[in-house]
N, C-alpha and C positions, 0 to 999 in steps of 0.2 A: 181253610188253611190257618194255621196258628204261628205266627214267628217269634220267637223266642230272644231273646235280649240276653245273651249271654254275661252273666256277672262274674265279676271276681271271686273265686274261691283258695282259702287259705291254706298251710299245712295240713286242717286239720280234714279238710276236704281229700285232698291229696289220699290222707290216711284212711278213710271213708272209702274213695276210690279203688283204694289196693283189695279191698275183701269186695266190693263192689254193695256194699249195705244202701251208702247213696243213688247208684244206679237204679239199683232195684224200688228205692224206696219211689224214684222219681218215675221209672216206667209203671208200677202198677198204680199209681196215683194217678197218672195220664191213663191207664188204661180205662179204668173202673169208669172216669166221668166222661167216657168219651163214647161206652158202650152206648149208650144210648141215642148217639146222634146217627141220623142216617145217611148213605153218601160215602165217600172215601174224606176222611181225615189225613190232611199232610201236614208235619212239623217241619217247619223250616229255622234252620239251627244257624244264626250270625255267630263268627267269633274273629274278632281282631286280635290274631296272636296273643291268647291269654297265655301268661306264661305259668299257668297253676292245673294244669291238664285238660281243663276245659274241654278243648278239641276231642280229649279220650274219651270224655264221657260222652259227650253228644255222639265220638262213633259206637260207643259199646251201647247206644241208647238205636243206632242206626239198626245195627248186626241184632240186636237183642228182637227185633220189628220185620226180619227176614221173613217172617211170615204171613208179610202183606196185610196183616189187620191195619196199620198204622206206616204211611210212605214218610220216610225221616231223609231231606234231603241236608247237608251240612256246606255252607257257605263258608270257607275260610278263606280272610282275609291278611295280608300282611302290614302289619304294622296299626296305628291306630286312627282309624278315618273319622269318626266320627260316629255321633247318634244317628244324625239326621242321613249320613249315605251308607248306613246300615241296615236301616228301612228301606231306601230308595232299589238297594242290592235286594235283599232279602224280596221284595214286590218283584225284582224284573224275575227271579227262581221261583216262585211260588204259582201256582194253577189255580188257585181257587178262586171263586168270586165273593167270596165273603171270608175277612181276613181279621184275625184276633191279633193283639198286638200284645206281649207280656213279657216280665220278667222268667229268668229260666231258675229263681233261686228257689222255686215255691213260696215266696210272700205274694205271688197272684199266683191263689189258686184252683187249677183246674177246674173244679164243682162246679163254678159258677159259667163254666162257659156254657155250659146247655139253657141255664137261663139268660144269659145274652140274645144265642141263638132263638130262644122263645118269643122274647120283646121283639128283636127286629123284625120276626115273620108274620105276628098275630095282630099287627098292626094294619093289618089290610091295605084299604088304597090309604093313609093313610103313610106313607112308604117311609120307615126311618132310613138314615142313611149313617147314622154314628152312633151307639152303644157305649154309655160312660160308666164303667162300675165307677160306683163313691162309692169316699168313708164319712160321708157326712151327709147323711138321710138317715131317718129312722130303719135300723135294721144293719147298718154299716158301720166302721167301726176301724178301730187300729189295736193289734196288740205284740205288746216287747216293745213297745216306747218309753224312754223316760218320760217327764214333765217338758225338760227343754224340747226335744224333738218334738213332742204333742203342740207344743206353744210356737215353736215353728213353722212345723206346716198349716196350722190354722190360720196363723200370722200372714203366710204367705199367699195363702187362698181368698183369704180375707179381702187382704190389697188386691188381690187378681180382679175377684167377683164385683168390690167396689169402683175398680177403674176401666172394666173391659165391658161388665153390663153397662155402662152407662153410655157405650158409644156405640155406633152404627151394630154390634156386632148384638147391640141390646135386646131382648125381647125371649130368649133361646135363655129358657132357666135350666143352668148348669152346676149344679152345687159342688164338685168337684172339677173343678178348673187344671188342678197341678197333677192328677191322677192321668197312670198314663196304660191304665189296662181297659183296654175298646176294641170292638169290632166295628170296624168298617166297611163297606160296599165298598168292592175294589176299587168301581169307577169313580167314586169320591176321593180316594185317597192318592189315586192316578193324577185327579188334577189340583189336590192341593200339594203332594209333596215336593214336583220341583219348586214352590215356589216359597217354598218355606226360606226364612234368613235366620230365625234366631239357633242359638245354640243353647245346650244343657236345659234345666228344666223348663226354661222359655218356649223351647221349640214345641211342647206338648200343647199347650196354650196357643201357638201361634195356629197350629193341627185347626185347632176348633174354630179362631180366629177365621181364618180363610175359607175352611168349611161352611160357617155360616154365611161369607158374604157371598159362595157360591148358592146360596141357598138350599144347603143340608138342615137335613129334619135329626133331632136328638132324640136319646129315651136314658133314662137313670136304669139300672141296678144298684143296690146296695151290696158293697163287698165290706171283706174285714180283711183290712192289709195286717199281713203275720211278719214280722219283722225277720230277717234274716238267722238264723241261730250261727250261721258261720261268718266272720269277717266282718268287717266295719261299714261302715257307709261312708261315702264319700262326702258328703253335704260337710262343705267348710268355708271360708271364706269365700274362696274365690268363684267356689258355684253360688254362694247367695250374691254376691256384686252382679253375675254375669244373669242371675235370677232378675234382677232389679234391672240391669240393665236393658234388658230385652222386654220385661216389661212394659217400660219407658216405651221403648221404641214403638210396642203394638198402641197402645194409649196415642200417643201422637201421630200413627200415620192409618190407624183404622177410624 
C-alpha cells in the first residue's frame, strides 16, 4: 500500500488540472514503476480540504484506475488535522502489510519504490522493519534547491544525527534523519504512530525515534528529492522553531 501526502497545489496546477496533462503525467508515472511489483498495489489518497482541487485529482486519478490494475482509495478529511493523524487515517483505510509513505507532488518519486520493496525483502532472516530513502549517501541527492534550502536541510540533519545518534536511539546508522519517504511493516508502524508527540518535521524523526526503541531493524536507499516545479514550500520560521523544538524534546526524553 502507498499513502500519499497530499500537497498544496497552485493556480497553475488548477490549470494543469483542466486539460488533465498533470493527471496523466501522475497516473503513468505511478503506472510504469509499479508494473513490476507483484501483488495488488493500493493508493491511499489523505487530503484535508485542500482548497486547490486536490480532491479532483486524486478522484480523476481514482476513476482513471477503474480497471483494477491499481485500487485508489481517497480519504477526505475536513478541515486541517494534521501530519501525524493523517497517517494514523490513512493506516486504519489501508490493507496492506507493507506501507510506503510519500509525498503526492512527485518530489518522491515512484521508481524507487520497487527498490524499497527489494531491500526490505532480500534481507532474509535478517527482517528490516523501516526503509529510509536518503539524500545523503552516495547515489542520492537533491534537485531545484537553491544554496539556502541545501544549507538548511543539511543544517538540520546535521543537529538531528549529532543529538539523536548519540542517545539510547544510537547505534541504527541513519543518514537521512528529516526524510520522510519510507516503507514500513505495518506492524511497526501500528505501534509507533499512536505514540508519536511531535508535530511538523519532528514527527518524521520521532517515527524512527520510537521505532528503534521498539527495536526495528533499518536499511538506506538512496533517492534524489526533485523539488516541486509548482508552488512554494512551506519551510519558514515557524516550522524551523517547532523543528528545534521537537528536537529538543526527543534529545531529552529518549
Amino acid at each position: 500500500c502507498c499513502l500519499l501526502r497530499a500537497r498544496t497545489c497552485p493556480r497553475a496546477i488548477k490549470e494543469l488540472f483542466a486539460n488533465c496533462t498533470y493527471c496523466k503525467i501522475l497516473r503513468e508515472t505511478i503506472f510504469v514503476n509499479m508494473q513490476c511489483i507483484t501483488g495488488t498495489v493500493e493508493i491511499v489518497v489523505v487530503d484535508d480540504s485542500s482548497p486547490d482541487n486536490t480532491l479532483e485529482v486524486a478522484q480523476w486519478l481514482k476513476e482513471s484506475y477503474a480497471d483494477g490494475l491499481i485500487e485508489v482509495n481517497i480519504l477526505s478529511r475536513k478541515g486541517k488535522l494534521g501530519l501525524g493523524t493523517a497517517y494514523i487515517a490513512g493506516l486504519k483505510v489501508a490493507k496492506g502489510e507493507k506501507i510506503i509513505i510519500m509525498d503526492a507532488d512527485l518530489s518522491h518519486h515512484p521508481k524507487f519504490i520497487p527498490q524499497f520493496l527489494d531491500t526490505m525483502e532480500r534481507n532474509g532472516k535478517d527482517k528490516v522493519d523501516i526503509v529510509c530513502g536518503t539524500r545523503y549517501v552516495n547515489g542520492g541527492g537533491v534537485a531545484g534547491w537553491d544554496l539556502r534550502r541545501k544549507l538548511t536541510s543539511r543544517g538540520a540533519n546535521f543537529l538531528a544525527s549529532f543529538l539523536l545518534l548519540s542517545s539510547p536511539f544510537g547505534g541504527t546508522k541513519i543518514s537521512d534523519l528529516t526524510g520522510s519517504f519510507r516503507l514500513y511493516e505495518r506492524s511497526m508502524l501500528e505501534k509507533v504512530l499512536p505514540q508519536v508527540k511531535c508535530k511538523g518535521y519532528a514527527f518524521q524523526m520521532e517515527i524512527l525515534v520510537l521505532a528503534a526503541k521498539e527495536g526495528a531493524k533499518f536499511a538506506e536507499v538512496p533517492i534524489t528529492f526533485v523539488d516541486r516545479i509548482y508552488g512554494e514550500s512551506k519551510l519558514g520560521a515557524n516550522e524551523i522553531f517547532m523543528y528545534l523544538k521537537g528536537l529538543l524534546y526527543l534529545f531529552f526524553t529518549t
